[in-house]
C-alpha positions in Angstrom: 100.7 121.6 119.0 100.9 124.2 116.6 100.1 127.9 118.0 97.0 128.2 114.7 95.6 124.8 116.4 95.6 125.9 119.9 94.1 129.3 118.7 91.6 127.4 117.2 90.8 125.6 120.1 90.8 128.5 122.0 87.6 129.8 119.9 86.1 126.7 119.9 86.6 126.4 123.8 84.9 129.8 124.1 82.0 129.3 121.8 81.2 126.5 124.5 81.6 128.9 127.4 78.5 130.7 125.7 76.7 128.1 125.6 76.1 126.1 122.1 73.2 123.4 121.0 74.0 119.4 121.4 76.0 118.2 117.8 75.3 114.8 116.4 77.5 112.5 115.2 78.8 109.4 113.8 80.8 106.3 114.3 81.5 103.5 112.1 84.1 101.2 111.7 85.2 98.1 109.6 83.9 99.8 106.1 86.3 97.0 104.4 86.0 98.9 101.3 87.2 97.1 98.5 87.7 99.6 94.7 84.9 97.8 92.4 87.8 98.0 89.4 89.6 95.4 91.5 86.9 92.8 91.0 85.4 91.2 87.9 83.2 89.2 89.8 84.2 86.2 88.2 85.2 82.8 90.3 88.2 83.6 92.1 86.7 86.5 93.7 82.9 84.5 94.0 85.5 82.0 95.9 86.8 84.3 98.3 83.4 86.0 99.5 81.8 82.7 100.2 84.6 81.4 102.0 85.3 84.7 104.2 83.6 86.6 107.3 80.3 87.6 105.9 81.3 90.6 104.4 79.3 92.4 101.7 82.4 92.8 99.2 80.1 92.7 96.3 78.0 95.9 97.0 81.0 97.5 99.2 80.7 100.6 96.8 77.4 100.9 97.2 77.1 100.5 100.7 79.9 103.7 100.5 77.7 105.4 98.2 74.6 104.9 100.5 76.7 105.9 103.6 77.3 109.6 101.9 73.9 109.7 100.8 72.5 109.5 104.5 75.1 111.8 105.5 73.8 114.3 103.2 70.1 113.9 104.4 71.2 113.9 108.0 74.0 115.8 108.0 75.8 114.8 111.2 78.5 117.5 112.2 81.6 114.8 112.0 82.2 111.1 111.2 84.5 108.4 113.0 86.2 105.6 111.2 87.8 103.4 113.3 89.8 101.4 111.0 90.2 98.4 108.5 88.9 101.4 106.2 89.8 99.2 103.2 89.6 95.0 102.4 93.2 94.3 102.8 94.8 97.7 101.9 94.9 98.1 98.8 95.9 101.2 97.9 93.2 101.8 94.7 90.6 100.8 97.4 92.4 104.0 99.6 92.1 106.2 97.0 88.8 105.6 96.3 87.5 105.6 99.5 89.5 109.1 100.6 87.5 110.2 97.5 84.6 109.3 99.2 84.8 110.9 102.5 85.9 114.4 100.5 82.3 114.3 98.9 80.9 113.6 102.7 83.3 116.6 104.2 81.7 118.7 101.2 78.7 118.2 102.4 79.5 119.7 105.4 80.3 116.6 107.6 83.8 116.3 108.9 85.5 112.7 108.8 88.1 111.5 111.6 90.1 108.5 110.4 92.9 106.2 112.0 94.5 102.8 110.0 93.2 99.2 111.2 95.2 95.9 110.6 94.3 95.5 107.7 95.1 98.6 106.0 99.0 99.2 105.8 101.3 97.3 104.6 99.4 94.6 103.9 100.9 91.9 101.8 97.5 90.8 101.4 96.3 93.2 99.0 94.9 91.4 96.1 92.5 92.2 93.1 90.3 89.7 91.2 90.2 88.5 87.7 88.1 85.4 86.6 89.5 82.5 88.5 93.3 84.4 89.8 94.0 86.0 92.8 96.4 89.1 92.1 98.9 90.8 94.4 98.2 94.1 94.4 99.6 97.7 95.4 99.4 98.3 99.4 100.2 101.7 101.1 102.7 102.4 103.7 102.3 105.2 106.8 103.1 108.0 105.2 101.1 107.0 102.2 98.0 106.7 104.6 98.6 110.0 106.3 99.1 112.1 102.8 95.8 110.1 101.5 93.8 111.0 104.6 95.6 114.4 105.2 91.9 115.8 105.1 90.4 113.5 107.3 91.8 114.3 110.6 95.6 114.7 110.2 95.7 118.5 109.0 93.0 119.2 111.5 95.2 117.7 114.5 95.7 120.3 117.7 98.6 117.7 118.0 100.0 114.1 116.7 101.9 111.4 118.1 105.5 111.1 116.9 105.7 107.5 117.6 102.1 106.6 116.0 99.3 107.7 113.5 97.4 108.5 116.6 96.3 112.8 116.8 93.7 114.7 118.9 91.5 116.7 117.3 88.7 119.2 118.4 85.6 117.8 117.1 83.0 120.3 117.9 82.7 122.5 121.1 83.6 121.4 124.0 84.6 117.7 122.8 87.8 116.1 121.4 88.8 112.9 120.2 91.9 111.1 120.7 92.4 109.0 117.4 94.4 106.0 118.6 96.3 103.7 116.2 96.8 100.5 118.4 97.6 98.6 114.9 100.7 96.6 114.4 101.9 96.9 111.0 105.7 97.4 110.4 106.5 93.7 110.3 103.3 92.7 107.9 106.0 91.9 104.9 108.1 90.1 106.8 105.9 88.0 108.8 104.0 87.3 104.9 100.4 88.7 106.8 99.2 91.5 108.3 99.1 91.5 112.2 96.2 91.4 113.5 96.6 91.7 117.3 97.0 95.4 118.5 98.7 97.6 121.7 98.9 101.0 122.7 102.6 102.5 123.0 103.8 103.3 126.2 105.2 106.6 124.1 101.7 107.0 123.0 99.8 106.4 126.5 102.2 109.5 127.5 101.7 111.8 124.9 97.9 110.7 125.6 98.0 112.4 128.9 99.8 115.1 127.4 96.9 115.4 125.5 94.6 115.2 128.3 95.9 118.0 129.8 95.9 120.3 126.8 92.1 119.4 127.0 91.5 120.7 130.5 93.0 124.2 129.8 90.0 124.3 127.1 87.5 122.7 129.4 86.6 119.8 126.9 85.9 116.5 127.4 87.2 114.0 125.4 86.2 110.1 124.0 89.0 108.0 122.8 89.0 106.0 119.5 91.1 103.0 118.6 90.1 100.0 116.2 91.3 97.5 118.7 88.9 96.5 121.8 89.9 97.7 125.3 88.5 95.2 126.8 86.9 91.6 126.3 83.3 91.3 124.3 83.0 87.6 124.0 83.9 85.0 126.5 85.4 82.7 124.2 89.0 82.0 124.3 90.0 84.1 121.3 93.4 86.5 121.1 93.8 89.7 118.8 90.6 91.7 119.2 91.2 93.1 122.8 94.5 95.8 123.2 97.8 93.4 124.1 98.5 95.8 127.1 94.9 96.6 127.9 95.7 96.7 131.8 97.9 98.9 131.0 95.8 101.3 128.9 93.1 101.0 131.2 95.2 102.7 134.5 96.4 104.7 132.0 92.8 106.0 130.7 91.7 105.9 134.9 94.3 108.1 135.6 93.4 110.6 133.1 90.0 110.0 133.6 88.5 108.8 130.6 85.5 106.8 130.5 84.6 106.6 127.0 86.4 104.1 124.3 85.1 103.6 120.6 86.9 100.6 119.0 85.8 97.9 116.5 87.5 95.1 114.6 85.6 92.1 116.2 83.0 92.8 113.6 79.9 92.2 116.2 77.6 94.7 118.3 78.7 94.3 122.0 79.4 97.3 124.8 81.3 96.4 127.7 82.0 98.4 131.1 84.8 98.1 133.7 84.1 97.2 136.4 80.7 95.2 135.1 77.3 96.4 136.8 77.3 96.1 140.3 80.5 95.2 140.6 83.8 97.2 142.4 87.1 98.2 141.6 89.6 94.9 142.8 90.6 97.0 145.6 86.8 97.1 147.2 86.8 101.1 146.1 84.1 102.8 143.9 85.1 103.7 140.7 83.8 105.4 137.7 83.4 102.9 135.1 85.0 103.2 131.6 82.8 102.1 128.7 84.5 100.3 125.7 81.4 100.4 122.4 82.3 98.1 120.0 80.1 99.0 116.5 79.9 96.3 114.2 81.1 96.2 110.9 79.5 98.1 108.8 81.0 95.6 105.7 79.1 92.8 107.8 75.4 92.8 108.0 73.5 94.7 109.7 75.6 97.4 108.0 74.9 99.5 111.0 76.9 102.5 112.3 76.4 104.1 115.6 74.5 107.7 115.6 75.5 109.9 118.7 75.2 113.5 120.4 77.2 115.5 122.6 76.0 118.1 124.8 78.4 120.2 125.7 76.7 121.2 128.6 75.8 118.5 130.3 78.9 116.4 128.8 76.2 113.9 128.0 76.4 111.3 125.4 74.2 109.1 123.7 74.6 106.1 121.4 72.2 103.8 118.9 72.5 102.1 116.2 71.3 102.4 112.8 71.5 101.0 109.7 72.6 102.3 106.1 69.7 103.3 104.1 70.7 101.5 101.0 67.2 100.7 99.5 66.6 104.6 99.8 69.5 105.4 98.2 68.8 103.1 95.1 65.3 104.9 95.1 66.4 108.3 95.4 68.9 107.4 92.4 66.8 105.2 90.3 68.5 101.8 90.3 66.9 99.1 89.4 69.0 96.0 90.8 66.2 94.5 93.3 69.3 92.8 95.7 69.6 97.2 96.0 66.1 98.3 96.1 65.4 95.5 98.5 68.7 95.6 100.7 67.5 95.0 104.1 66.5 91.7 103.4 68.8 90.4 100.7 71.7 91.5 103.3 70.3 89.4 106.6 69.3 86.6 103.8 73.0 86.6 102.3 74.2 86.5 105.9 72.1 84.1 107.0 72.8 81.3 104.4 76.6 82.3 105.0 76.4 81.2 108.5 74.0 78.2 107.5 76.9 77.0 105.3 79.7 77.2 107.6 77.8 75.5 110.5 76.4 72.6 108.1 80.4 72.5 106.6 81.2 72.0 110.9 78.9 69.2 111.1 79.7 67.3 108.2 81.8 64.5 109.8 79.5 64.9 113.1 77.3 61.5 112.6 74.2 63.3 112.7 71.3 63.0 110.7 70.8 65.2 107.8 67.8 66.7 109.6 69.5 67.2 112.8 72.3 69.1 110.6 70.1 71.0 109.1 68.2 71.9 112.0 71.5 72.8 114.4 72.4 74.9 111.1 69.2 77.1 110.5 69.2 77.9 114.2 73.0 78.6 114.4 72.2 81.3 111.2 69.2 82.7 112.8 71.7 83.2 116.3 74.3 84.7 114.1 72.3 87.3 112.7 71.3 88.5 116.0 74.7 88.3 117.6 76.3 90.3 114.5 73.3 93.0 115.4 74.0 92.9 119.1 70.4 91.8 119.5 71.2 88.2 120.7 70.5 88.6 124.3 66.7 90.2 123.7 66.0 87.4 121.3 67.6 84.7 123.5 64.2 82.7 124.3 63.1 82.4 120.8 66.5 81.2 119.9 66.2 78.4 122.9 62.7 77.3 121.1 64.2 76.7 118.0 64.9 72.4 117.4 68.1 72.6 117.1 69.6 74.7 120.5 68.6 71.3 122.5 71.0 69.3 119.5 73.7 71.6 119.8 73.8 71.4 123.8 74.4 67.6 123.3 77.2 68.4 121.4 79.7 68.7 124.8 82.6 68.8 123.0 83.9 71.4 120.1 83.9 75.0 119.5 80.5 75.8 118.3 78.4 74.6 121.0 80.7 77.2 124.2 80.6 79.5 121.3 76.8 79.6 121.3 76.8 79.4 124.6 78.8 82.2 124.7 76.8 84.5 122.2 73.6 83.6 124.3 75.3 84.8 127.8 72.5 86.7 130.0 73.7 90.5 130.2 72.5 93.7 131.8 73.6 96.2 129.3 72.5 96.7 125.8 74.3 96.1 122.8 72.7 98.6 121.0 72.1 101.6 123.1 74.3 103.6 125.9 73.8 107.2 127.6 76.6 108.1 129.7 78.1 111.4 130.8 81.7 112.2 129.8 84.0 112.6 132.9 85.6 116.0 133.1 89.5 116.7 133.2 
């Protein structure tokens, strides 16, 4: 760490000493930002939005644009981006976007950034033009780190030598540990980005290292990664939680931390270790650590988590909310109604997403065309609420609907254990947490 940055986190340290007011703040991940000059919205790229994850691509400027403009009203004192900042890391879409978070730092919010799988070298890059896919440019490390020098790398009281991971003091009395737990050196070779993450034992070091700086100033600290530390869906799927979570996890015990911001499954879900009411394997109480996954804000409900931080009490809160994007075509005049009236086109455009997929699932099923269609409106309505991290509070109504009972008859398949799954009775909220940071 450089002397200027521990001096700096010296002042900081003693500004929360004398006592300062709670700071708000942001967390979003999964912007998926795609450059609008890199589509025409002809076929090919019409093609690849109805056949990918639900992802807004064709408003993904906007949805920036309305981003900044709540920032502006709200003015949160910093802003986390977990990763997957762009589509497939294309470096227009970069440059764009790092435009973007300058005009939200100039409003006097700060912006925290670390890379996602998707956003360096990624031989997926691709821009649109009638019915052709393109390749296009990609960025590399240092390309990310000279782009984003602003948002978190020139602020660093220290970086990782063997990652894009940093700390960085936040606001009084907190830090952040910005963890990249991406894979990406072998994306060219392998022909794909990697999509699975881990924490380097290198890093997990220098992570205490960290720790330890942190006590000397008397700040707490929550740690951000894209990847999920641990498990937020029973379903037998790899790549979303760390490779060497067990690891990390003793690791993050040891240096008691209890507090881990991650995305990249795209849904609502926060998870604690060990569960409620439950013990440490060895019979011992613990304090548990708390992994909030936000959803994607590319993937409706375009939602964001909005925290505080009392330095005082070391207590945090976190809620979701959504991007204002009908009041930011209002406040600017714009007349396109899918704009004015965003909240609904976005859960509509979801919705019939999710219809076609599961009616696509059942087509060689032997059903009747009603019992499709009925398994496939209530698999949409169940999606939107899972997405939201609501599924669990509208679980009942979901059971009502015609077509749960059909797709409980279905034993066999992924669909029916993966509503199952989504529909799991759980004590926690999705959507809501207070905790209180553990001190160093």
């Amino acid at each position: 760490m450089s002397s200027n940055a521990f001096e700096a986190a010296a002042k900081t340290s003693e500004s929360f000493r004398t006592g300062v007011q709670p700071v708000s703040f942001w967390a979003a991940t999964d912007t998926h930002y795609l450059d609008k000059a890199l589509q025409d919205g002809g076929p090919a790229f019409q093609s690849y939005v109805s056949g990918g994850d639900g992802k807004m691509l064709p408003y993904s400027d906007e949805l920036m644009e309305a981003l900044i403009h709540d920032a502006e009203k709200a003015k949160p004192q910093f802003l986390i981006l977990s990763g997957d900042l762009t589509n497939n890391g294309e470096a227009s879409s970069h440059r764009e976007l790092a435009a973007k978070l300058k005009r939200i730092e100039e409003q006097g919010t700060s912006v925290y950034v670390i890379p996602g799988n998707h956003d360096l070298f990624n031989p997926w890059a691709r821009s649109f033009k009638d019915d052709k896919q393109i390749i296009a440019e990609h960025i590399t490390d240092a390309d990310f780190t000279e782009l984003y020098a602003d948002f978190g790398y020139n602020e660093a009281i220290s970086r990782d030598k063997n990652s894009l991971s940093y700390a960085v003091n936040a606001a009084p009395g907190l830090w952040l540990l910005m963890i990249d737990s991406s894979q990406y050196m072998n994306n060219l070779k392998y022909g794909f980005p990697q999509t699975d993450g881990r924490i380097l034992p290198a890093t997990l070091a220098w992570m205490n290292d960290c720790v330890k700086l942190a006590a000397e100033q008397h700040a707490s600290i929550i740690t951000v990664m894209h990847h999920n530390l641990l498990s937020h869906t029973s379903m037998p799927v790899s790549g979303f939680k760390l490779n060497n979570s067990q690891e990390t996890m003793t690791a993050l015990r040891k240096d008691n931390l209890n507090l881990v911001l991650s995305g990249h499954i795209h849904m609502q879900d926060i998870q604690r270790d060990p569960s409620t009411g439950q013990t440490a394997a060895d019979g011992s109480e613990v304090t548990p650590v708390f992994d909030i996954a936000t959803s994607a804000f590319a993937v409706n409900p375009h939602q964001y988590g909005a925290m505080t931080f009392d330095p005082l009490s070391r207590k945090v809160t976190y809620t979701t909310a959504s991007v204002d994007v009908g009041g930011w075509a209002a406040d600017n005049g714009i007349k396109d109604p899918n704009l004015v009236n965003f909240t609904a086109y976005a859960e509509k455009s979801f919705a019939e997403g999710s219809y076609n997929k599961a009616m696509k699932s059942l087509a060689e099923s032997g059903l009747s065309e009603a019992e499709k269609q009925s398994m496939a409106e209530m698999m949409s309505a169940l999606n939107v609420d899972y997405f939201a991290g609501t599924a669990g509070s509208n679980a009942e109504a979901i059971k009502a609907m015609p077509g749960y009972q059909l797709w409980q008859n279905q034993k066999e398949g992924f669909m029916s254990g993966y509503i199952s799954s989504m529909l799991k009775p759980k004590e926690l909220s999705n959507t809501e947490l207070e905790l209180t940071l553990t001190t160093q």
